[in-house]
C-alpha positions as CSV (number, residue, x, y, z in Angstrom):
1,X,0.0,0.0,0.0
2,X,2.3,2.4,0.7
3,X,4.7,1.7,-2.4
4,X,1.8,2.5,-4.3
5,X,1.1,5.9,-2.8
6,X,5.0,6.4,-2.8
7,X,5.5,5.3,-6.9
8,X,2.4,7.7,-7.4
9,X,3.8,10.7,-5.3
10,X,6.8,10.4,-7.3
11,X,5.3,10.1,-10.7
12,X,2.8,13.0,-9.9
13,X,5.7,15.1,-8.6
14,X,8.0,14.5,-11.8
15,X,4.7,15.7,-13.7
16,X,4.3,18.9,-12.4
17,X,8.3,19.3,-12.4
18,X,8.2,19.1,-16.2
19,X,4.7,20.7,-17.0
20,X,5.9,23.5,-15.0
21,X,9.4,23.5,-17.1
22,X,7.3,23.3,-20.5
23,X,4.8,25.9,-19.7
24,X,7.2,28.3,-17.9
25,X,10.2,28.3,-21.2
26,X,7.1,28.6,-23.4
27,X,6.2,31.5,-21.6
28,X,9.0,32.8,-21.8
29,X,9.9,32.2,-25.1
30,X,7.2,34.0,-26.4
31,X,6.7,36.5,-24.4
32,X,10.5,37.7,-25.2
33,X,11.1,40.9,-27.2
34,X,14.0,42.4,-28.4
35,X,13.8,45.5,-26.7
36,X,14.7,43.8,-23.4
37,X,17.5,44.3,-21.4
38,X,19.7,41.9,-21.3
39,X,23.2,41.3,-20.8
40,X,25.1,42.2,-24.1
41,X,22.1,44.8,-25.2
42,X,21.5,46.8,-22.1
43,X,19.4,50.5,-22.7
44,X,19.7,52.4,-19.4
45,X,16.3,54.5,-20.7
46,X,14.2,51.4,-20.7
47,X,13.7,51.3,-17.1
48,X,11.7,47.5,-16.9
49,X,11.7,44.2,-19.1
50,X,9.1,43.2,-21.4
51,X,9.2,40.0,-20.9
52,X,5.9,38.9,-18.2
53,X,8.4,36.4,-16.4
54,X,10.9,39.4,-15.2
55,X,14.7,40.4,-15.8
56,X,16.2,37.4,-15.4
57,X,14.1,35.0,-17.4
58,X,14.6,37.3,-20.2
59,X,18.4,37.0,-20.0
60,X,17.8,32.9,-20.1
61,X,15.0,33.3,-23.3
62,X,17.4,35.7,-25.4
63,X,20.0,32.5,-24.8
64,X,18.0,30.0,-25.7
65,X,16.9,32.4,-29.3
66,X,20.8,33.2,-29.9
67,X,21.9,30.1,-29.5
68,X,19.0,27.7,-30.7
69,X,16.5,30.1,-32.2
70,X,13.2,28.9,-33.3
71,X,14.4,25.3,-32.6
72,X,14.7,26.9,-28.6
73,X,10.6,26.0,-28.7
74,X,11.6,22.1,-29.0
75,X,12.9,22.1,-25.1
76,X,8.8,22.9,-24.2
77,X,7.8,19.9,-26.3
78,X,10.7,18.1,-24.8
79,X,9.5,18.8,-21.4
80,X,5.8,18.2,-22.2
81,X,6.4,14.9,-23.6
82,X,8.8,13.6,-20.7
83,X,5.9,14.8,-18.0
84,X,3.1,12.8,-20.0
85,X,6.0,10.2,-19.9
86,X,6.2,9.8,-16.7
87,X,2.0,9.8,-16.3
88,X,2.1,6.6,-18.8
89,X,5.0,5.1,-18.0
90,X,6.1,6.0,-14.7
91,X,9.5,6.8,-15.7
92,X,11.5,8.5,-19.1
93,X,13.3,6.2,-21.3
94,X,17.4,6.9,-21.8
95,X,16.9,7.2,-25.3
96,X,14.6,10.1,-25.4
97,X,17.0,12.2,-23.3
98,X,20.4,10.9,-25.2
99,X,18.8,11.7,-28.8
100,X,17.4,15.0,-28.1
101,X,20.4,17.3,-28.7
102,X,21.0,15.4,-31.7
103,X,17.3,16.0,-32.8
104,X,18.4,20.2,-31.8
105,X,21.4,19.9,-34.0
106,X,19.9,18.5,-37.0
107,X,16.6,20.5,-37.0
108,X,18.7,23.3,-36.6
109,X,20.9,22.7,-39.3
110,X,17.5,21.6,-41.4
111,X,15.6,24.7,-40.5
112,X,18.6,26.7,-41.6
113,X,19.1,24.8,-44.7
114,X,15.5,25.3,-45.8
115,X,14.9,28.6,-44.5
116,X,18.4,29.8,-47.2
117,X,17.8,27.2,-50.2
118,X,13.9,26.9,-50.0
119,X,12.1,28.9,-48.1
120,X,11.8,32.7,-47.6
121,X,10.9,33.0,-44.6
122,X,12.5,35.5,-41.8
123,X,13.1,32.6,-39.2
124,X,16.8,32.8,-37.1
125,X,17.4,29.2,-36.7
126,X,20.4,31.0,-34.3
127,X,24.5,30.8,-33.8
128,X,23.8,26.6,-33.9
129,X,21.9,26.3,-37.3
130,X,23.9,29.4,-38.5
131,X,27.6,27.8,-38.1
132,X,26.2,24.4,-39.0
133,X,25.2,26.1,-42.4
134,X,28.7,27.6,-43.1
135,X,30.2,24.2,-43.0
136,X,27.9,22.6,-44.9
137,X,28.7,25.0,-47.7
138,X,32.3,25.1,-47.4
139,X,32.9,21.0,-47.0
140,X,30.0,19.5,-49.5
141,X,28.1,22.9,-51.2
142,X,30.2,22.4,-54.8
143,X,30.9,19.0,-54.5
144,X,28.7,16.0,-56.2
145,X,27.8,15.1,-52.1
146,X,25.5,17.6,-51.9
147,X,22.5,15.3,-53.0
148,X,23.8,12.2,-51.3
149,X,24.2,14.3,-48.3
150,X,20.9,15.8,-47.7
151,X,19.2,12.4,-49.0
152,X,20.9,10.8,-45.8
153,X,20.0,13.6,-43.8
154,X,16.4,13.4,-44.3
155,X,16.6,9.4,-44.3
156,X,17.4,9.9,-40.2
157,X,14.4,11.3,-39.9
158,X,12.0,8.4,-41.0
């Protein structure tokens, strides 16, 4: 009796711990603006942040939009899917944390390689999808790799 009160405890704390994460960075993440005040862009004049979660959640959104940029919105769905997880299954599997910053890197480097070649959209895919881009076109963009490379790339993700 009391393992089973203890096992759902635990699985109902771990839920709330990453519902709260996914909500909260989604939050955040859209709530962001460029106007705030941050640590490399500080404006004396502008007295408060824009941001609805405060000073020092904007800091950790504009990090996760340099660095990541639109694929920054993949840590709420990461955190969303682990607390449902843990409702079903009572615990996260190791493979769905070890392949997730492979799945940032490549949909980074996709977004980016769509966004240039395909699309025209005005989507920052950030400094991660930005550098992946520049190697990808100095190492394969004038060689005869360039179709066998983005056939394999898109074959991971079936």
């Amino acid at each position: 009796m009391n393992i089973n009160i203890k096992d759902n405890l635990k699985k109902i704390f771990f839920f709330s711990t990453f519902l709260f994460l996914s909500v909260f960075l989604f939050v955040a993440l859209l709530s962001s603006s460029t106007n705030d005040n941050i640590l490399l862009n500080f404006n004396s004049s502008d007295i408060g942040s824009h941001n609805i979660l405060g000073f020092i959640i904007s800091i950790l959104s504009d990090f996760l939009k340099t660095i990541f940029g639109i694929t920054s919105y993949l840590f709420c769905l990461f955190f969303l899917f682990n607390a449902i997880q843990t409702l079903r299954e009572g615990g996260i599997s190791w493979y769905s944390t070890a392949f997730f910053p492979i799945t940032i890197i490549l949909f980074s480097f996709l977004f980016e390689f769509f966004n240039l070649n395909f699309l025209a959209l005005d989507v920052s895919t950030g400094i991660l999808g930005n550098g992946l881009n520049y190697y990808f076109d100095y190492f394969l963009r004038d060689s005869e790799y360039l179709n066998l490379s983005i056939i394999l790339i898109s074959f991971m993700f079936l």
